[in-house]
N, C-alpha and C positions, 0 to 999 in steps of 0.2 A: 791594614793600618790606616789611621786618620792622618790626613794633610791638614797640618798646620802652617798659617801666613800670619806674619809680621809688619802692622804698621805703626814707627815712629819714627818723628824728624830729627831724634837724637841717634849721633850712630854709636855711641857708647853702648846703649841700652841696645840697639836691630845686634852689633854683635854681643853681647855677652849672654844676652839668652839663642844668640843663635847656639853659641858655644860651649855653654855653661851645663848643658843636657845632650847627652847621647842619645838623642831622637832616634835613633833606627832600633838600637837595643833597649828602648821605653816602651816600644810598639806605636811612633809616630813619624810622621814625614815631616819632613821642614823644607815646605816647596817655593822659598821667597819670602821675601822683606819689600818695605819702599818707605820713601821718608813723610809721603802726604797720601791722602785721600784720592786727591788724584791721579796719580802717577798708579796706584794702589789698585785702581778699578779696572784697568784693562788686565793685571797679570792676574788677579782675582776671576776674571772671568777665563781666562787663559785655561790657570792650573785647577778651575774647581774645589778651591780646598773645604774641610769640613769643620773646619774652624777659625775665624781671624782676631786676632791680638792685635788691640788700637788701644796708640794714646789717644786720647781727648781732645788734648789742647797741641794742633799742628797748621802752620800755612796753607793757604792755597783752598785745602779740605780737611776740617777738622774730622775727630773720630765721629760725632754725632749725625755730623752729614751723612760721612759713609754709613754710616751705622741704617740711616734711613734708608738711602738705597740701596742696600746690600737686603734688608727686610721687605723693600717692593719686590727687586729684580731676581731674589735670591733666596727666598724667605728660609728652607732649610739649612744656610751657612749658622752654628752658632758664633757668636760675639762675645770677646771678651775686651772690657773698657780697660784698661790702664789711665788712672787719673792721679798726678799730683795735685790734687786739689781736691779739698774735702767739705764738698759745699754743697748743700741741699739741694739748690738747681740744676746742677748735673746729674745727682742721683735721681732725682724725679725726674727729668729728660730721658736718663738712660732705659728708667722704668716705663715709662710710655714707648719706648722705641720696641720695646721687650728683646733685653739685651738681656744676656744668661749670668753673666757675671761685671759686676763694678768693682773692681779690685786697687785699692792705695798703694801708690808708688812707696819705698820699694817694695818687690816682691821677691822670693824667694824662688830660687830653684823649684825647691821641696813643693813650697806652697802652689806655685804654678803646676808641676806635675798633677799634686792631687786634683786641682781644682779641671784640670785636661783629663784625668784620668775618669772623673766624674761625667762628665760632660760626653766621654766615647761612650762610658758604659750606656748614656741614656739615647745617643744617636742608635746603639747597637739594639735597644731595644725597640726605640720607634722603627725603625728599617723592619725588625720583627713583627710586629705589629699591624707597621703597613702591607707586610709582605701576606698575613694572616687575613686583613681586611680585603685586602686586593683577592688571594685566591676564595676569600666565602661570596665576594663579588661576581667572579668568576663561574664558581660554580655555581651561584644561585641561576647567571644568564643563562648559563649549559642547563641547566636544567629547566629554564622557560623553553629555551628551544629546541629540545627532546622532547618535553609536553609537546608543546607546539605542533611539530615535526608528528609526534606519532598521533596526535587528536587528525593533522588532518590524511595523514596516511590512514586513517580508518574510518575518517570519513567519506572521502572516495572508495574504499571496497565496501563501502555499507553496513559498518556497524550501528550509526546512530539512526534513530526515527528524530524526524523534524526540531523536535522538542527537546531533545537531548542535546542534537547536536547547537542548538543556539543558546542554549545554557552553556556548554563544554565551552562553546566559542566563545561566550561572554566572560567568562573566567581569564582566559587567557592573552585577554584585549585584542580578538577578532572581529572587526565589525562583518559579518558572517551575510547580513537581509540586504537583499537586493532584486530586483524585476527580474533580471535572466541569467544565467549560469550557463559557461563550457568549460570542460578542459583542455590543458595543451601538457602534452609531455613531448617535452627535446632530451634530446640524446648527447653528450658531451657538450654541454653546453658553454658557451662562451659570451659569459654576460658582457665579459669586456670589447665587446665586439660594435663598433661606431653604426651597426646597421639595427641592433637592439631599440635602438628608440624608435620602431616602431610599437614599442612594447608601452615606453611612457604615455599614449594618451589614455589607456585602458585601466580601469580601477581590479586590481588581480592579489592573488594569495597565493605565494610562492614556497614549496618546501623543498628539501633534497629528498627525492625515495630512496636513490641508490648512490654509488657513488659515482655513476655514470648517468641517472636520469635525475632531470627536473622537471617539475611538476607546479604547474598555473592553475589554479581556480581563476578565470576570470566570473566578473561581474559586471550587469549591464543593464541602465535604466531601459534603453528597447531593445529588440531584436535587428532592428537595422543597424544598431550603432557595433553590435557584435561580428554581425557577418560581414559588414564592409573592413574592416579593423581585420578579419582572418582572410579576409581574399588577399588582400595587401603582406600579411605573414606567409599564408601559404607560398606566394611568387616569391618572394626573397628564400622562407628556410628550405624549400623544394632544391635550393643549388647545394646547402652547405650542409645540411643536417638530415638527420633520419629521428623523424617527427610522427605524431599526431595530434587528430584535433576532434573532440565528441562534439557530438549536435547539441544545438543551444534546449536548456531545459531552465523552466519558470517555477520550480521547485526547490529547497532542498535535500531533501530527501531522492531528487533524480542527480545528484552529482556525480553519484556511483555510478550511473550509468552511462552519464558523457565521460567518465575516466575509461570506463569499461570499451568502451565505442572510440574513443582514442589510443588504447591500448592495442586495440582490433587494429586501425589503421598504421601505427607504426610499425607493427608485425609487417600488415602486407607491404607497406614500404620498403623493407628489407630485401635484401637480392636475392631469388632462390640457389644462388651461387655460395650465400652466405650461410643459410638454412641448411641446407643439405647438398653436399657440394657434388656427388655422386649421381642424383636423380633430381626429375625437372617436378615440381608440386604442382598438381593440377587444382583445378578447383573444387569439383567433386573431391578430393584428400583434406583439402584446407578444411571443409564445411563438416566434413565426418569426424576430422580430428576434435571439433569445437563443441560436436553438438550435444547440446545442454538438454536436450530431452528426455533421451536416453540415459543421462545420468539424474536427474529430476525426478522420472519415474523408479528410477531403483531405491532413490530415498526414501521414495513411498511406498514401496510396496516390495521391495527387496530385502532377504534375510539374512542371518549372520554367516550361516554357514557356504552360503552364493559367493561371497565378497570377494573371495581370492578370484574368483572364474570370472566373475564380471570386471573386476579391474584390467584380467590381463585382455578380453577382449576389449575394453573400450580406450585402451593405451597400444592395443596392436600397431596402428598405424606405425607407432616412436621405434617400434622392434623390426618392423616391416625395413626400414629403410636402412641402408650399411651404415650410415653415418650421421646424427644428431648435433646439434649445439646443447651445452648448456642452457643458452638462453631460452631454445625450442622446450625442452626440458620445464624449466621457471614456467614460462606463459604458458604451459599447458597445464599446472600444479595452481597456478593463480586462476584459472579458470574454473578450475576444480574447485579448491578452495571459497573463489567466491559464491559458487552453485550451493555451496554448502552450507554458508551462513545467511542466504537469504533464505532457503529451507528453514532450519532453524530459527529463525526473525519469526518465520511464520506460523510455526508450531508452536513457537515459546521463546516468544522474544525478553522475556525478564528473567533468564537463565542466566547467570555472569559468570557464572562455573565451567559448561559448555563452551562458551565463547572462549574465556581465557585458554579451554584447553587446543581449541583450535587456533589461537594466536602465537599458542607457544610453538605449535608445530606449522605453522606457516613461516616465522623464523629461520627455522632450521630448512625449509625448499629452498633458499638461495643456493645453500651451499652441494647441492642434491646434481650428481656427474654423470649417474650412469642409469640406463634403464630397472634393473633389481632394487634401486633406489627409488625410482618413481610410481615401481606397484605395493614396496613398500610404505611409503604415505600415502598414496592412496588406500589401502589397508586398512590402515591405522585411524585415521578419519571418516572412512565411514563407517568401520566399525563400533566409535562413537557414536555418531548421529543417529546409526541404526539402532544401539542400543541402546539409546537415548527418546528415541521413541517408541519405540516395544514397552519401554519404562514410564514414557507417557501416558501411553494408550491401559495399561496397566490400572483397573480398580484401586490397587495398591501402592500406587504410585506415593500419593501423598505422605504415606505413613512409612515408606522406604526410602524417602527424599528427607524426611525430618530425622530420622534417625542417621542419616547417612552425614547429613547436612552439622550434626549434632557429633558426630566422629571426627569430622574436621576439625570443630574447633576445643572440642576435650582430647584428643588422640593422646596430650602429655598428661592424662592423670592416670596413675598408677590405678584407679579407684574405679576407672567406667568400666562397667563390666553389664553383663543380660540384664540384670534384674534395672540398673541404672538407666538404661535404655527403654525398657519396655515398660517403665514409669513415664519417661518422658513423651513416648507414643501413646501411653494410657492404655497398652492391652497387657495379658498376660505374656510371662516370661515364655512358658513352653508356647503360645501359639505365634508370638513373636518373632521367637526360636526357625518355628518352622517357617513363616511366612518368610524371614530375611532369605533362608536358603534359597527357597523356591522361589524368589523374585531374583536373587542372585547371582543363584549357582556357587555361592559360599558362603559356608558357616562365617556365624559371625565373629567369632575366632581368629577366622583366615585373615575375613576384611579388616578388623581391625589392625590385626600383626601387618597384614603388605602394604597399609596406610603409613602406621609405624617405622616397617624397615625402607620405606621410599624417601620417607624424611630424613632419617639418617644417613642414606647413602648421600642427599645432599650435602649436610652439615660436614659428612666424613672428608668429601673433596672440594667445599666451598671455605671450610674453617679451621681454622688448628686444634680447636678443641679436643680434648683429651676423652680417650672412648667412651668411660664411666659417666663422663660430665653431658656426651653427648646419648649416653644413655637413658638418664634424669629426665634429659627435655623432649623424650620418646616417648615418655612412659614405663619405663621399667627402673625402680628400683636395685634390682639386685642386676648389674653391669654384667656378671658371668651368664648370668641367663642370656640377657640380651644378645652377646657374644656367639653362645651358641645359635639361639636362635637366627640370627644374622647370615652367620654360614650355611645354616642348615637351606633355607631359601635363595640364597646367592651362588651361596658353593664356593663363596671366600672366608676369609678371614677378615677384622675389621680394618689390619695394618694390611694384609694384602691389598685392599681394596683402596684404601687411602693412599698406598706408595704409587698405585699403578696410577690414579689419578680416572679411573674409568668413567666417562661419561656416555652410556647409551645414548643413541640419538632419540629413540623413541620408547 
């Protein structure tokens, strides 16, 4: 309900509209009266009301006065004037002041409701309005710093070359070029902390990774001005935090690897009480767990059918011990992970297809508990990369990446079918035919349909849409087919599958 205030120096008129309206059953407050301007401006600030009724013409402080003030100190209160007086320099006063209503003494009950009732509906709207501005405000900041946040989270694992990542950064108002580059990642960080300035003389780029670690890009015209500035960090956080700090790098494109080399260090900061609370970590364990060679050369030269055998030996160490962290878990999966997209950088670095699908499954290792967890992403990832370059390395490569590439983004026509395809690769249907299989291992039938029903199981549990509707946007026409075909691949039904809400992880 709106609060309405009353000022006039007659008390006839502050009671009869006090009285003359059942303000609670109108849908309004009547939160006070006063006889002037003055007296008028402290309970006005008191009660906050959302609308005040002033005569004009009163001692001490007329309405006009207030009327000014109340539009500096108060600008959303509206105003309604009460004037006996019907004279052109009032009303052009009141208009300059932008008073909502100049209303001629007397007024009516009737008349003043309406003219209050007007006035709520339009406060109720701008409240609506602001509230509509405020949250598109809201969201648009949220989603500068979700860019933000994930441009530089991926620029420290090293998705960008030089060039990319100083465009990305220029977009997002990063001044990104500078002489020297380190990272710092702290662990529960407590910015509000009186010992943090020594953080202010440093020029740095600060995001959340997690909800427990933060992460510094610094930046530095020399290399002396960096290492004196981290000798001075390292003796302070060394008491409060579990830290690290990458070596200073005069590149872009090496940031990934002072994050990579401070990731390294807060590890071994850690207690091996914390790690593994059952046995002591030697170093010879530390360097075996980590080593990147060993998984380096498997992407080059390892096959599909290896994969399960080499994961579990190059994860034995996690199995070896009675007890794990999570976290041990994480940073051995990030390790992995990063091993993997610098491989692919390197093979074919303008793949965006690859990458996305290794982003999506980096995602999902935070949440990653138990070991049958960690040689299943491991699995799963380098089963891509491997079959990703078999695909590379492949004469047919190109002509199985356009068509495949071309399934993507037709999948919803009812219409793509062999002969559509093997126009667009410019050979024939039957050697097409055969070639996709053989580069595959599935008709193109298959691929199509499991492109298709992949799509769908998302729509089924991301949207309400109705089966038929999300049939259409599949590619299928006739919704019964779909249906069958659906289950026939899944082993559900499309309500089964919908109700249970199933999200594989991978």
């Amino acid at each position: 309900m709106k609060k309405i205030f009353l000022v006039d120096d007659e008390i006839v008129v502050r009671e009869g509209i006090r009285t003359c309206i059942d303000w609670t059953s109108e849908g309004f407050i009547y939160c006070g009266d006063a006889p002037d301007g003055e007296i008028a401006l402290p309970l006005i600030k008191k009660h906050q009301p959302d609308i005040v009724i002033t005569d004009i013409k009163m001692p001490f402080m007329d309405g006009l006065e207030i009327s000014r003030i109340l539009r500096e100190k108060m600008p959303s209160i509206k105003i309604i004037i009460l004037s006996g007086h019907d004279e052109f320099e009032y009303a052009r006063e009141a208009l300059r002041i932008q008073i909502y209503e100049y209303c001629l003494k007397p007024i009516s009950s009737r008349e003043l409701l309406q003219i209050l009732n007007k006035i709520a509906k339009e406060i109720d709207e701008e409240e609506r309005e602001r509230k509509s501005v405020d949250e598109l405000k809201k969201q648009a900041l949220n989603n500068v710093t979700l860019a933000r946040d994930k441009f530089l989270k991926e620029l420290c694992e090293g998705y960008y070359s030089t060039t990319t990542a100083i465009r990305e950064a220029s977009k997002l108002g990063i001044d990104l070029i500078s002489n020297h580059y380190a990272v710092l990642i702290i662990e529960e960080f407590n910015e509000n902390n009186e010992r943090m300035d020594l953080l202010k003389p440093l020029s740095f780029i600060s995001f959340q990774r997690t909800s427990q670690e933060t992460v510094f890009i610094f930046r530095g015209e020399s290399r002396n001005q960096l290492e004196g500035a981290f000798q001075d960090l390292r003796d302070y956080l060394g008491k409060s935090y579990n830290f690290g700090i990458g070596k200073i790098k005069h590149r872009v494109q090496e940031i990934s690897q002072s994050f990579s080399e401070a990731y390294d260090e807060k590890y071994y900061s850690i207690s091996y009480e914390e790690l593994s609370p059952m046995h002591t970590l030697t170093a010879k364990e530390l360097n075996h767990i980590f080593n990147r060679k060993d998984l380096e050369n498997f992407l080059k030269f390892g096959n599909l059918d290896e994969i399960k055998i080499f994961c579990i030996n190059y994860s034995s160490f996690l199995k070896e011990k009675t007890k794990q962290t999570s976290f041990m878990y994480y940073y051995f999966l990030m390790q992995v992970t990063t091993t993997t997209i610098e491989f692919v950088d390197k093979l074919d670095n303008k793949n965006e297809a690859i990458f996305n699908k290794i982003k999506k499954l980096e995602i999902k290792s935070t949440s990653i508990r138990d070991y049958n967890q960690v040689i299943e992403y491991m699995s799963v990832i380098l089963k891509i990369i491997i079959q990703h370059r078999i695909d590379t390395n492949s004469k047919n490569y190109p002509i199985i990446q356009k068509a495949k590439d071309y399934i993507q983004e037709h999948y919803n026509n009812p219409e793509l079918s062999l002969q559509t395809l093997s126009n667009v690769v410019n050979i024939s249907p039957s050697y097409f035919s055969h070639l996709f299989s053989q580069e595959t291992g599935q008709t193109l039938k298959e691929y199509i349909t499991n492109i298709r029903i992949e799509r769908a199981k998302e729509l089924l549990v991301t949207t309400n849409e109705k089966t038929y509707e999300i049939a259409l946007k599949v590619g299928y026409n006739d919704s019964h087919y779909f249906c069958n075909t659906f289950k026939k691949i899944t082993g559900m039904t499309t309500k089964k599958y919908k109700s249970e809400g199933q999200t594989k992880m991978y």
